[in-house]
C-alpha positions, 0 to 999 in steps of 0.5 A: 484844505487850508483856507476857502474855497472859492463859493466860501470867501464869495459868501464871506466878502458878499461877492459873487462866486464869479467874481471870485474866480476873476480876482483869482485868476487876475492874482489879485487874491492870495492862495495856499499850496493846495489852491484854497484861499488866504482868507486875511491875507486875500481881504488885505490886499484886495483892500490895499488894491481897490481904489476907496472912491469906488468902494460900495458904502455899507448898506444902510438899514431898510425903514421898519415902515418898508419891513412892514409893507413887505411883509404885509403883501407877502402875507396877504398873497400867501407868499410866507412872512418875513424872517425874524431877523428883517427881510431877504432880497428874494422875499423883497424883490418877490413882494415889488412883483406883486405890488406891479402886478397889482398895480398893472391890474389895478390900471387894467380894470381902471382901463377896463371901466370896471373901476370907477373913480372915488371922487366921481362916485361921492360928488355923484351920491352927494348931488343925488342925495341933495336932489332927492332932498330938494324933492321933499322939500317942495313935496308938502306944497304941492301936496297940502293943497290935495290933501287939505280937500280931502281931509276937508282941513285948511290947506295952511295948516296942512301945509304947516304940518306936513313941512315940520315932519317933512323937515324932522325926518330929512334932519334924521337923514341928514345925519347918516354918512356914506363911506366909501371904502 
């Protein structure tokens, strides 16, 4: 064989093998006696034939940042890791599957109530817990009295005491700080 054939001149100038056999058959490549393809001779005239406003720009390079996300949802559904020279499109289009069905299970189980909303939960403890405080702070006034009697102390200085360790330990809370992850 001369030149290529016609699956080895698709794989060199990145078009498909049928479309290939359609510039061949429209005489738009040049061929060898034998029927393989001239290569050079091929790639000039299909350059001198294309009109240049309808040619495809080179492929500009993917964001390390999109590599990286690529990479991590493949890895974290065990599809495999990347090539060590970037990413192919099937491991690309693979990892965009699994970002839209994540998503899609995502919204199902949002749907579902199964999820609940983020914001909804923190307002929610954030009100309980500025509830529950509230509650200790009114506690030593309605308790002093009860106890100074049974103490037999006066119900002031019980009052005083009980709010200054009510106080101190609310303080000690009050530096505790959920998260939410």
């Amino acid at each position: 064989m001369q030149g290529m054939s016609e699956r080895e001149y698709a794989a060199r100038v990145g078009l498909s093998r049928g479309a290939v056999q359609k510039a061949k058959a429209s005489g738009r490549l040049v061929l060898h006696g034998d029927g393989s393809i001239d290569a050079a001779a091929s790639d000039a005239r299909r350059q001198a034939g294309t009109d240049p406003s309808k040619q495809r720009e080179k492929m500009k390079p993917v964001p390390e940042a999109a590599l990286s996300s690529v990479g991590e949802t493949l890895r974290e559904n065990g599809l495999g890791t990347l090539a060590s020279g970037g990413t192919t499109f099937l491991q690309a289009r693979t990892a965009n599957e699994v970002l839209k069905a994540q998503e899609r299970r995502l919204r199902l189980q949002k749907l579902k109530g199964e999820m609940i909303d983020r914001a909804r939960v923190t307002a929610t403890v954030f009100r309980l817990a500025r509830e529950e405080r509230d509650a200790w702070v009114n506690w030593p006034a309605r308790a002093a009295a009860l106890m100074a009697a049974e103490l037999g102390v006066d119900v002031a200085a019980m009052q005083n005491a009980l709010e200054q360790h009510v106080r101190l330990h609310l303080s000690e809370l009050a530096e505790i700080r959920p998260e939410f992850r």
